[in-house]
Every structure is written in structure tokens, then in C-alpha cells.
C-alpha positions as MATLAB code, in Angstrom:
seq = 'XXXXXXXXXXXXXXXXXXXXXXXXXXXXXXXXXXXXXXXXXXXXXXXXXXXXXXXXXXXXXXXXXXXXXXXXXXXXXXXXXXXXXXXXXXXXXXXXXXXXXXXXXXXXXXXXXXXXXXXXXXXXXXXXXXXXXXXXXXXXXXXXXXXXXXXXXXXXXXXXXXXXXXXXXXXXXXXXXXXXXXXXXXXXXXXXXXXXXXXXXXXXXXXXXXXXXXXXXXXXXXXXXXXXXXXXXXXXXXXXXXXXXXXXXXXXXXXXXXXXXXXXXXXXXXXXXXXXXXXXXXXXXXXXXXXXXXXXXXXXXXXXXXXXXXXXXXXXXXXXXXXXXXXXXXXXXXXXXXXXXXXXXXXXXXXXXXXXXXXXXXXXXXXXXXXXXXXXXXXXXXXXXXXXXXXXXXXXXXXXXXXXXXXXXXXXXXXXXXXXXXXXXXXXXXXXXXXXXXXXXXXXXXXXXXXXXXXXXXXXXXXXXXXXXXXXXXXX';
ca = [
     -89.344 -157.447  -35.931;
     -90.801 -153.964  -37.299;
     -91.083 -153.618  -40.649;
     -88.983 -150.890  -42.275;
     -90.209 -148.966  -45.281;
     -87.530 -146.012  -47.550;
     -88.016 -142.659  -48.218;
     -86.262 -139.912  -49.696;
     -87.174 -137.455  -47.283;
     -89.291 -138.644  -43.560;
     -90.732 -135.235  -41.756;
     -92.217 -135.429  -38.626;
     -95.295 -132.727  -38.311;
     -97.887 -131.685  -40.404;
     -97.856 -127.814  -39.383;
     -97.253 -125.233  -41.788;
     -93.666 -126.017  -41.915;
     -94.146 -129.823  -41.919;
     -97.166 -129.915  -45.141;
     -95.594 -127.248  -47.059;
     -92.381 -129.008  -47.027;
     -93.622 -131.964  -48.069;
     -95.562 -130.783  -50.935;
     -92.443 -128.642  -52.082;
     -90.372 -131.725  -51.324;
     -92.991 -133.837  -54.206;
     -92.667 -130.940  -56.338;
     -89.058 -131.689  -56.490;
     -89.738 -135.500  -57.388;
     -88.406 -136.648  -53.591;
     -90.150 -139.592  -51.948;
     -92.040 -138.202  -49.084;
     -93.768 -139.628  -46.144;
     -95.530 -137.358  -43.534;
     -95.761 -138.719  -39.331;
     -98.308 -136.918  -37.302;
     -99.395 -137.515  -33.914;
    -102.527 -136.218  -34.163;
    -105.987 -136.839  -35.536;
    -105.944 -133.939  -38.070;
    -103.333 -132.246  -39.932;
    -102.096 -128.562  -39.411;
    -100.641 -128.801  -36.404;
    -100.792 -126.648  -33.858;
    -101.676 -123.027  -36.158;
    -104.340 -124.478  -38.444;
    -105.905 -126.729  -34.916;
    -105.235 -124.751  -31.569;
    -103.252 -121.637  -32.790;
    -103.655 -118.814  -35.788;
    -106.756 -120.074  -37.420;
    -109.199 -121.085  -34.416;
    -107.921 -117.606  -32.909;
    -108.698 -115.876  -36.051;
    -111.746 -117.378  -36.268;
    -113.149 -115.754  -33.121;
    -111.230 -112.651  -33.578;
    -113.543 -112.125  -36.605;
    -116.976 -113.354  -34.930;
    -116.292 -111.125  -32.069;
    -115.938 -108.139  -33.664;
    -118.505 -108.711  -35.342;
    -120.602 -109.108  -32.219;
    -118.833 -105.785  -31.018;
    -119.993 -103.878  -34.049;
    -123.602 -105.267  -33.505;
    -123.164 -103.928  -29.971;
    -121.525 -100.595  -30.616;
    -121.245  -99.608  -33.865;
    -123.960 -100.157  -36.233;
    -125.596  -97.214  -35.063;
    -123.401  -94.668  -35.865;
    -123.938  -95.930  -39.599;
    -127.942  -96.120  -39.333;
    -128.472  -99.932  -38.820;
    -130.836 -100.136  -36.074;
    -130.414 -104.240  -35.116;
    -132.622 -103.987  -31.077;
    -131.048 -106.321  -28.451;
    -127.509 -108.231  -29.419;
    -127.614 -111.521  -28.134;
    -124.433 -113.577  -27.760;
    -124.993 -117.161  -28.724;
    -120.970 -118.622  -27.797;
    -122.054 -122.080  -28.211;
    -123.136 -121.300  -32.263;
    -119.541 -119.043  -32.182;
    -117.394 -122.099  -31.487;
    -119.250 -124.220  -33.310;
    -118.299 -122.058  -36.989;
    -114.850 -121.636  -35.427;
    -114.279 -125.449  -35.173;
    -115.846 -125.745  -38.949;
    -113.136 -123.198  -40.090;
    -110.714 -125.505  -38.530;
    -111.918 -128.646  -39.621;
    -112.459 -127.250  -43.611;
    -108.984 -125.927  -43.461;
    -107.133 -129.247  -41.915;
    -109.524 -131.702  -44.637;
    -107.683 -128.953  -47.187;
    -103.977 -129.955  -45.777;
    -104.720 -133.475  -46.095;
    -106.553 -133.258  -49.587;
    -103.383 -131.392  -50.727;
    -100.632 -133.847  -49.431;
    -102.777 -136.760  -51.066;
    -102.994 -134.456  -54.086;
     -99.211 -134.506  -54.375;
     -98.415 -138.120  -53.412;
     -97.336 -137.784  -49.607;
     -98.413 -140.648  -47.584;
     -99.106 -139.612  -44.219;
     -99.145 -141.605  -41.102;
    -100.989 -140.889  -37.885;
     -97.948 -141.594  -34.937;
     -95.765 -140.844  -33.046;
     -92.198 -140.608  -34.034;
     -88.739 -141.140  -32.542;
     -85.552 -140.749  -34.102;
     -84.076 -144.524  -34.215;
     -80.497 -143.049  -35.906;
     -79.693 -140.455  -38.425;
     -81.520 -141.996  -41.142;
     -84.212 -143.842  -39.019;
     -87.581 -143.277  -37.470;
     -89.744 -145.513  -35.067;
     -93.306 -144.602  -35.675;
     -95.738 -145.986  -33.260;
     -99.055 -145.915  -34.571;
    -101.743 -143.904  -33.134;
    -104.831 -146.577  -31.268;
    -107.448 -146.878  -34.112;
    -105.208 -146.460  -37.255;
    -104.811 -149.893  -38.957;
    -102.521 -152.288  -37.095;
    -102.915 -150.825  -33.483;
     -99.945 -149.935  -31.491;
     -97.839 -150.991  -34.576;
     -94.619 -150.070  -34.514;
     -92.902 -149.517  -38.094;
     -89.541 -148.408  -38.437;
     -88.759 -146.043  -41.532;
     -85.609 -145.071  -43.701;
     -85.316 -142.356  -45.245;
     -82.120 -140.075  -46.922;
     -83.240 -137.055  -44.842;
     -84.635 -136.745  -41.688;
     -87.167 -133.239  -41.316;
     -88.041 -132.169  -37.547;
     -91.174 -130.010  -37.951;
     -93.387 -130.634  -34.526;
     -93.735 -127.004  -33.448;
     -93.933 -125.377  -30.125;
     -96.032 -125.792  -26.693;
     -96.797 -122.850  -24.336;
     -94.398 -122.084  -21.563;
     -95.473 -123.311  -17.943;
     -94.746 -120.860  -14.848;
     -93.533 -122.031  -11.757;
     -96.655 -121.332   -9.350;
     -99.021 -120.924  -12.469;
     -99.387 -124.661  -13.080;
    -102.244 -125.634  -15.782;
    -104.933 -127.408  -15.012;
    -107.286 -127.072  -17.905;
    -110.030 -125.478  -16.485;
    -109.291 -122.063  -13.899;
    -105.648 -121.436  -15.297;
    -105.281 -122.688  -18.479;
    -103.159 -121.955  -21.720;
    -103.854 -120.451  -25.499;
    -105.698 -123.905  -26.298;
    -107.976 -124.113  -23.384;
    -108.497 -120.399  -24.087;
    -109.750 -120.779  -27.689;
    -112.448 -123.405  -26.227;
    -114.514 -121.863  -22.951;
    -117.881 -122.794  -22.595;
    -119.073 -119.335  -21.266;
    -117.779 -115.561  -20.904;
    -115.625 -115.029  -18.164;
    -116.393 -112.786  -16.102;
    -113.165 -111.426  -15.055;
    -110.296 -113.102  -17.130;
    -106.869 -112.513  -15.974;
    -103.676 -112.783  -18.285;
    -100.302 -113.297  -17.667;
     -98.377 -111.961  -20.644;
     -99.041 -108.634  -22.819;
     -97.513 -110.789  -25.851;
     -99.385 -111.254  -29.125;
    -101.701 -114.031  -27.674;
    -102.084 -112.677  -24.763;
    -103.525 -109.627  -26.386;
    -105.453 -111.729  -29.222;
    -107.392 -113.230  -26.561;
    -107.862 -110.960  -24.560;
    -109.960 -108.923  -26.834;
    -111.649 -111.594  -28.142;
    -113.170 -112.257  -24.315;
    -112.995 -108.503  -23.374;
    -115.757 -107.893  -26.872;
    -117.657 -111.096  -25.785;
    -118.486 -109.059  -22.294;
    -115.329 -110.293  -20.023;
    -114.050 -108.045  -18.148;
    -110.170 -108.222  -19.334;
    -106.553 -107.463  -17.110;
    -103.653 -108.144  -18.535;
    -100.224 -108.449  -16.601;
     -97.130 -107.711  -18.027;
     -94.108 -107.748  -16.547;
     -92.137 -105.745  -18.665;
     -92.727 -101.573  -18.933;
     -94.381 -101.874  -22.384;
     -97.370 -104.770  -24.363;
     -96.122 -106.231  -27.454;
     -91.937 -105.454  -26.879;
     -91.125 -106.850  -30.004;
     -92.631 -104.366  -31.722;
     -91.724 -100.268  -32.559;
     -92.643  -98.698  -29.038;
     -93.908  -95.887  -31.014;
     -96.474  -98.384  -32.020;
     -96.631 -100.540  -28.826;
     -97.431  -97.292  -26.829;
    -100.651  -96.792  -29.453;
    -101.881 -100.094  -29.426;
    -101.257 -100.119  -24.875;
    -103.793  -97.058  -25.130;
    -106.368  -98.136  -27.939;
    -107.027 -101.476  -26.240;
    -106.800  -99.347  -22.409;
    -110.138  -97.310  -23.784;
    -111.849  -99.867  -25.791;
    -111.595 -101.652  -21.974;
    -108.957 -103.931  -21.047;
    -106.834 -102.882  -17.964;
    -103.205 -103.605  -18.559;
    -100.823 -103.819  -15.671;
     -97.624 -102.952  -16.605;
     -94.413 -103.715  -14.789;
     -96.109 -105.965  -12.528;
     -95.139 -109.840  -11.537;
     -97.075 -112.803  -10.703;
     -95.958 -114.874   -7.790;
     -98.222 -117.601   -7.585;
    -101.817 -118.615   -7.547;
    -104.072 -120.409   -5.770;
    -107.638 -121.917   -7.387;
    -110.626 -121.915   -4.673;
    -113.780 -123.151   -6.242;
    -114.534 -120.893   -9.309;
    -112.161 -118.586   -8.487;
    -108.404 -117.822   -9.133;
    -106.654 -115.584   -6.390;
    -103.543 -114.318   -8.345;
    -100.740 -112.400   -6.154;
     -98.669 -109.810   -7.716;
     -95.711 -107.935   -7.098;
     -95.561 -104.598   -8.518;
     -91.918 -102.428   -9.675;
     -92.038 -100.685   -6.118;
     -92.159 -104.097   -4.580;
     -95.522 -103.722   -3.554;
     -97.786 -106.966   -3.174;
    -101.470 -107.000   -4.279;
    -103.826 -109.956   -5.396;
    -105.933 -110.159   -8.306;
    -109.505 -112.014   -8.409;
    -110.630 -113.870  -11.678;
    -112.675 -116.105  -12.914;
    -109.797 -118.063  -15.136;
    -106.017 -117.047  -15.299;
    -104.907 -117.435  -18.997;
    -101.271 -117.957  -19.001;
     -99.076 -116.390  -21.975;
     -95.782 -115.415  -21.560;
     -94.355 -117.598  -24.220;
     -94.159 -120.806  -26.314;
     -90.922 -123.374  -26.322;
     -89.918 -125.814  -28.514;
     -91.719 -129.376  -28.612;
     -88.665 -131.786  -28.761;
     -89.541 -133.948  -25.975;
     -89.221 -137.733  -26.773;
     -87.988 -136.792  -30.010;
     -85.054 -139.151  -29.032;
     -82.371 -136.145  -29.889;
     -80.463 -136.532  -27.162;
     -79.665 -139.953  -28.078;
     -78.405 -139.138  -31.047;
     -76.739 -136.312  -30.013;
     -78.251 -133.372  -31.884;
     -76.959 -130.313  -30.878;
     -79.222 -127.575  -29.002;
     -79.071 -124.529  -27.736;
     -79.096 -125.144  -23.763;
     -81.016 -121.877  -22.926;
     -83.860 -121.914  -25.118;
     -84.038 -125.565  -26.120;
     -83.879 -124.300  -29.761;
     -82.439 -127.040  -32.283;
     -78.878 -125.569  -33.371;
     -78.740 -125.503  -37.369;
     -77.069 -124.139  -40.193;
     -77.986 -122.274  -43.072;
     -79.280 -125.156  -44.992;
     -81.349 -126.009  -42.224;
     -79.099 -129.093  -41.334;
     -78.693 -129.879  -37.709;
     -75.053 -131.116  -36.083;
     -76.164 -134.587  -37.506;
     -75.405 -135.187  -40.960;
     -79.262 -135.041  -42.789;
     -81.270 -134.531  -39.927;
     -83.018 -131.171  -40.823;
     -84.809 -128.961  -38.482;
     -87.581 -125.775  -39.372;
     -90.110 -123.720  -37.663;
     -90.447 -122.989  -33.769;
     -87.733 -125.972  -33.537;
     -85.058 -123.535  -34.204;
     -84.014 -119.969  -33.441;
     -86.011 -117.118  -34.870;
     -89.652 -115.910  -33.870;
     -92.727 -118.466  -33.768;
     -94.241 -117.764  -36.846;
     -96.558 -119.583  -39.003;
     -95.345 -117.743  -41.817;
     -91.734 -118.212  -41.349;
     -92.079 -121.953  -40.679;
     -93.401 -122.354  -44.011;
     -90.784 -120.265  -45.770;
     -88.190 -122.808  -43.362;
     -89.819 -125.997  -44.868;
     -89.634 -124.505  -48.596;
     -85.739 -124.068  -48.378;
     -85.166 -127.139  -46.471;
     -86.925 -129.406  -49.075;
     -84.698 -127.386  -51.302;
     -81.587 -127.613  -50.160;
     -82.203 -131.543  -48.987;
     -83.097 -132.162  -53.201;
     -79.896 -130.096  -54.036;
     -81.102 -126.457  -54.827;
     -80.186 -123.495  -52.832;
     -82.931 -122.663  -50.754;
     -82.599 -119.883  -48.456;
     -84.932 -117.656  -46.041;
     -84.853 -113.734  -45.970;
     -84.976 -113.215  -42.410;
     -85.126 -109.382  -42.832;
     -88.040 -110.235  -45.130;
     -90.335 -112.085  -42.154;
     -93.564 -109.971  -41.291;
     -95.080 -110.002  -37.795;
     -99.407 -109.592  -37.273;
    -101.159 -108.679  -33.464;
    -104.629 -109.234  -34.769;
    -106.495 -106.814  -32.417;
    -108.102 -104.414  -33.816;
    -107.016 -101.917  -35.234;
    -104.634 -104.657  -36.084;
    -100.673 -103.979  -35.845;
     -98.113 -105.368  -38.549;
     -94.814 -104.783  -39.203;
     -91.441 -106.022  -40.934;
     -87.829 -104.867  -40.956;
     -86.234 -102.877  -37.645;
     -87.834 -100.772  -35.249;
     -86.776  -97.235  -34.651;
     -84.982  -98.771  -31.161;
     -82.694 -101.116  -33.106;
     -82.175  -98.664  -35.981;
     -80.062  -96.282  -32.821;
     -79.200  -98.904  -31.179;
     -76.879  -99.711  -33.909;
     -76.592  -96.075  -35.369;
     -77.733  -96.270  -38.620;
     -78.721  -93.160  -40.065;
     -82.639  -92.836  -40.504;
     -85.324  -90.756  -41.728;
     -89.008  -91.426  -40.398;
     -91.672  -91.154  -42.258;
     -95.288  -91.019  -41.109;
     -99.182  -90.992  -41.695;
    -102.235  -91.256  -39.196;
    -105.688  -92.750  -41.003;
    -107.049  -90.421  -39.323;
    -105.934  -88.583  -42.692;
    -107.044  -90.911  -45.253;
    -110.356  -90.735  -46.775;
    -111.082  -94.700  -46.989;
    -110.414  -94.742  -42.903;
    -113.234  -92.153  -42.459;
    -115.413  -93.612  -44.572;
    -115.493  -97.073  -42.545;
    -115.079  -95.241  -39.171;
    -111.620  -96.644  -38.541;
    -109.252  -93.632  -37.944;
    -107.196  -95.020  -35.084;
    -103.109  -95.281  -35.727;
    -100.558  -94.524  -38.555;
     -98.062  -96.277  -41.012;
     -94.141  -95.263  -39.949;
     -91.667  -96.050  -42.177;
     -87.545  -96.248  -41.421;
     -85.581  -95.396  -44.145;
     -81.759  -94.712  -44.141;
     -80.961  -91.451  -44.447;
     -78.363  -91.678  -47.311;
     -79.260  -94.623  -49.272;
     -82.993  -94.295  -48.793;
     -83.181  -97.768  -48.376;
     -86.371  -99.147  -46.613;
     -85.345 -100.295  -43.264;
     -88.760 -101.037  -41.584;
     -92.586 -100.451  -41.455;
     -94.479 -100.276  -38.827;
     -98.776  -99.999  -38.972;
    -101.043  -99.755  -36.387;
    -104.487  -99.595  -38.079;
    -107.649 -100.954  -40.119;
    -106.538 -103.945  -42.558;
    -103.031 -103.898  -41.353;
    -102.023 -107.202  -41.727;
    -102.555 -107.082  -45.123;
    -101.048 -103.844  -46.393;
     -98.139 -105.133  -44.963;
     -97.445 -107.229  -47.650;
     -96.397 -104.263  -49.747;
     -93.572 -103.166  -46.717;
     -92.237 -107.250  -47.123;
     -92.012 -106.613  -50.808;
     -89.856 -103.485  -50.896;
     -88.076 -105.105  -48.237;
     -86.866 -107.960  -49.850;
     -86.297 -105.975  -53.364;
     -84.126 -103.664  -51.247;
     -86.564 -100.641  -52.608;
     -86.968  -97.230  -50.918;
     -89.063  -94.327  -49.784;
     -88.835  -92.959  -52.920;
     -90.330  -96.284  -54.707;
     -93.101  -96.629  -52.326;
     -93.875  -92.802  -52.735;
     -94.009  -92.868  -56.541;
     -96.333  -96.033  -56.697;
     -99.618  -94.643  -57.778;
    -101.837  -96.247  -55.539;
    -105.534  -96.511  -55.401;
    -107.832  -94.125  -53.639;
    -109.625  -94.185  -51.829;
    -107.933  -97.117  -49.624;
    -106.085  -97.845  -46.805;
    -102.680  -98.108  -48.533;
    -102.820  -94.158  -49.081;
    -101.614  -94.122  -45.410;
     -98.171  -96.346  -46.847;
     -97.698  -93.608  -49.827;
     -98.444  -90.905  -47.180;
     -96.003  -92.412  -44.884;
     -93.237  -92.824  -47.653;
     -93.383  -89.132  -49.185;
     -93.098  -87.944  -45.564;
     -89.785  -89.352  -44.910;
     -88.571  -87.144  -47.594;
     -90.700  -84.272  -46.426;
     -92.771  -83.960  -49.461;
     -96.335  -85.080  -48.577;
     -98.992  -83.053  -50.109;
    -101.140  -83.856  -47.068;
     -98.286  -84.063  -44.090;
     -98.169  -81.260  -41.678;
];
């Protein structure tokens, strides 16, 4: 008979939603156990996902600068050789420091963690059978617990005719790990990753197409912005398809032959050396045991159905991150665990959804926050727009970085920030300063009466926020 251990609170992940739970969950004096079905902590961001991607975002463009910029600021380097083997080999360090931090942090705060995998046994049980080579192999331990947390994440979406195979057409995590430059890499999907990816192996020497079935890259974001990024990455050499569909595709040796159907119903193939296939992640809920138990989901998407304590249809079963509705976001996972834990130990957590910034780390990278200028007509609020190019700002011409502009949304009669949008050098960090006013409901006026420091990049955001007024020194 398995032996059964109690908990205050079980969650099942060790992602950014799952870790940061559980240490908030501690903080709050709950007993906490951790079950993770992998070797090393972080799930699928800190192992096959944000950091491993960021990793190589940064080495490449370094290697790019070596290439084609150093020049232009007197550094004279001869012949840039690429060594990919040496590239991977820091990327996997960065991974490996980072998930020996998650698990030094849970020990730190008295989370026990246990390498399995889980299935729900009943609202307030889990079967964990343990992982070969953990201590008492193929174990299986049953554990109690008040609360139940489902934290495991997301896979990527398979496509009919597309099927993976690891090697010639292959997803995000096969993409983070090839051996040598492609060639010609194809994409399916002009999403974030899709586009992350694709300039990593486009600065490495690939050549880079990218198919996207809708008119526009990136259609979550402003199309003001999308259009700008679609033509930066056009001339710094990827070819993006637009409109375009892929029917199938057939492997022949080292090759890929990838047919397409264009708007006008015209067919066409497409040659490449591996097909990396993006168009999307889904929940990972399989053999979770929730249909057992009868946990309500959303029969579209596969999302977990919860409410605004996080709770699913069974009484403390708990569900966060890409589980549930809302974008697949690292960032918004974590802010899901925090309120859980809270809520679960009797506080009122809660998540600002209008709060939740969104990063494409290309470069000139692209963040945002709040509504685009679509959904601001779409449901006719009045709005001003405010906006800047770097071009403008003296920091941007100083490091050679002039491409985009910050917009901002404001309403027209309250002044109320509604969203910001930047395409442009250090992006994903002067967003943080859009998030802020967001969530302390501040407006154009706030942002534009900030002193901020110059010269830097945040000018642009001042710039930006004085011209939705119409009272930029510098705005034509």
C-alpha cells in the first residue's frame, strides 16, 4: 500500500508559477511540497523557453555586431568566426545556474520537492510516481494535502501534416539546440517565437522565411507597431510571407519540401533545411487525471476553467499559468501563483490583468502593456495618441540604435493611460515604467512631468507622453 504523506498546499510544477507559489505559499507559514517531472527545476521558461532563448538572443547579436557593426564605431576585430558549439555551451550554463538558483531558493524556504510525476488521486490527493534514479525507484507515494495547485505549463501546438520529428521539423525546444546553422530555416508562425528564433538563426548566417498565415507578424500587438517591426526584420534579412498557408510537408534526406497556399489560392513549395513549427502553445493537462475528477475545462482551448481566486469547479483544486485562460506568459504565471498561494492561506490575492506586459525580444526589441489603438475603436473609447521616434533622442544616436518609437493611448477626457506601445533599443525594460502608471491608473500628464534622465532611452516615453497633449518641445 503507498504511503501517504499531508500537506497544506501540494503544487504540481516547478515553472515560474509553480516555485514562486511555493515560496510565497512558505512565506505565509503553509506546508508546501513541490512534484516535478523533470530533472531540473524551472520548467519549461527557465529550461527550454525564455531563458535558453534569451541566452542566444544575446550571443547572437553579439556575433552580429562583430559582423556588422563594430566598424561604424572604430573597432577593427578582422575575420568573425562563429564557434555555435562554445554558444550553446554558455547558453546551457545560463540555464543550469538559473535552475540550481530555483532549487537553492525552495530549499531556502522549506519546500520539499519531489522529482515525479503526478496524478490527481481525488480533490485532496496526489499519486506521485517517482522519477527512475530518485530514491525508491518507481515508488509510488500518495500525498494529502488541503489544496491542490496545477502549475505544469504549456507544450507547442502540433499541425496536422507538420508532424515533429526532432530533427528536419521540429518545435521551439529542438530549435534552441541545433548543432549547426541552417542554411535555409523555414517557420511556420510570425508569433513571438517564431520571430525570436528566427533572428537568432537569421544573425548566425541562416537564411530565414517566415510564414504567416494571417495579413500581419506579431497580431497581438499595436499594428502600428507590428507593421515596424514586419519591415525592420524584412531589411535586416528575413523574408516573411504573409497571408500564406502551409499544407503539408514532406522530409527527403536533409531536406524539407514545404507546400503553401497563398490568399489568391495559389500553390507554391518552399525548400529548407529544417521547418521550425510555431503557431502556438496549449495547455499540458494530459494524464493529469482531470477528467476523472471532473474538473471543468474550456472544450475549445483545453484551458482549465477557474474563478477569480484561482479555484477550479472542484472545491481546492487551484489552477495558474498557461493552464488557464489569458496569454502564456512567464510573467503572468508568476503573478497567478502569488495570488493563488494567497487566496488558498486566506488573503485576497488578485492579478491586474490590465497590468500584464508583453516582450518580442528581436531587436530593436518590442514591448507593450494596456490596449492597442485597434481595441481602443473597436470599443470607442475616446483617445489621444501620443508619439516619439529614437530617432529623436540623443542616447539612441549615441549607441546607433534609432529604429522605432514609444506610442502612448490615453483617453481623451480623463487622460488616463490606456496603453504603450515601444518598438526600440532596451524596450523591454522601459516598459516597466508604462506597467506602473498602468496599474496606478496615472496619465499622460504624470508621465510627461516626470523629470527623467538624459540622455537615455526613456526620453522617448516623456517625448511620447507630452505629445499626446501636443506640447512636446521636440515633436513636430
Amino acid at each position: 500500500m503507498a504511503k501517504q504523506e499531508s500537506y497544506d498546499l501540494i503544487i504540481v510544477g516547478t515553472g515560474p508559477g509553480g516555485y514562486v507559489a511555493a515560496v510565497r505559499a512558505s512565506q505565509l507559514g503553509l506546508k508546501v511540497v513541490c512534484i516535478e517531472k523533470e530533472a531540473r527545476l524551472g520548467g519549461v521558461c527557465l529550461n527550454v523557453g525564455c531563458i535558453p532563448s534569451k541566452a542566444l538572443l544575446d550571443s547572437s547579436e553579439y556575433f552580429h555586431m562583430a559582423q556588422k557593426r563594430f566598424a561604424e564605431h572604430g573597432i577593427q576585430t578582422g575575420r568573425v568566426r562563429l564557434d555555435l558549439a562554445a554558444m550553446m555551451a554558455r547558453k546551457e550554463r545560463v540555464v543550469k545556474d538559473l535552475t540550481e538558483n530555483v532549487r537553492k531558493l525552495l530549499e531556502g524556504n522549506k519546500v520539499r520537492v519531489i522529482h515525479g510525476t503526478a496524478r490527481l488521486a481525488g480533490a485532496d490527493r496526489v499519486e506521485v510516481t517517482k522519477n527512475s534514479g530518485s530514491s525508491g525507484k518507481g515508488d509510488r507515494q500518495v500525498l494529502q494535502a488541503k489544496a491542490i495547485m496545477l502549475a505544469t505549463g504549456s507544450i507547442p501546438v502540433a499541425v496536422p501534416g507538420l508532424a515533429f520529428d526532432g530533427n528536419r521539423i521540429v518545435s521551439s525546444t529542438e530549435a534552441l539546440s541545433f548543432d549547426s546553422v541552417p542554411k535555409h530555416l523555414g517557420i511556420v508562425g510570425g508569433g513571438y517565437i517564431g520571430l525570436e528564433l528566427g533572428a537568432v538563426w537569421s544573425r548566425l548566417g541562416a537564411k530565414v522565411t517566415v510564414i504567416e498565415m494571417l495579413p500581419q507578424v506579431a497580431t497581438t500587438l499595436d499594428g502600428q507597431v507590428a507593421r515596424a517591426l514586419e519591415r525592420i526584420l524584412v531589411r535586416q534579412g528575413l523574408s516573411i510571407r504573409l497571408k500564406t498557408k502551409v499544407s503539408d510537408a514532406q522530409i527527403s534526406g536533409t531536406k524539407v519540401r514545404v507546400n503553401l497556399l497563398d490568399g489568391d489560392a495559389k500553390k507554391s513549395s518552399l525548400n529548407c533545411d529544417r521547418l521550425l513549427v510555431a503557431v502556438g502553445r496549449r495547455p499540458l493537462t494530459q494524464g493529469l487525471g482531470l477528467e476523472e475528477i471532473g474538473v471543468e475545462m474550456d472544450p475549445q482551448t483545453g484551458h482549465i476553467l477557474v474563478d477569480e481566486t484561482y479555484q477550479t469547479s472542484i472545491a481546492n483544486l487551484y489552477a495558474i499559468g498557461d493552464l488557464i485562460p489569458g496569454p502564456m506568459l512567464a510573467h503572468k504565471a508568476s503573478a497567478e501563483g502569488i495570488a493563488a498561494a494567497e487566496c488558498i492561506a486566506g488573503l485576497p490575492g488578485e492579478v491586474n490583468y490590465d497590468a500584464i506586459p508583453a516582450v518580442v525580444y528581436t531587436w530593436p526589441e518590442v514591448a507593450s502593456v494596456g490596449l492597442t489603438e485597434e481595441q481602443v475603436k473597436k470599443r470607442g473609447i475616446p483617445y489621444c495618441v501620443g508619439s516619439y521616434p529614437f530617432a529623436g533622442i540623443g542616447r539612441a544616436r549615441c549607441m546607433g540604435e534609432t529604429d522605432g518609437f514609444v506610442k502612448l493611448i490615453a483617453h481623451s477626457e480623463t487622460d488616463r493611460i490606456l496603453g504603450a506601445h515601444i518598438i526600440g533599443p532596451r524596450a523591454a525594460d522601459m516598459i516597466a515604467e508604462c506597467v506602473l502608471g498602468v496599474e496606478f491608473g496615472a496619465s499622460s500628464e504624470d508621465i510627461a512631468r516626470t523629470v527623467h534622465g538624459h540622455p537615455t532611452f526613456s526620453e522617448a516615453l516623456q517625448e511620447a507622453a507630452m505629445a499626446v497633449r501636443k506640447c512636446s518641445i521636440y515633436a513636430s
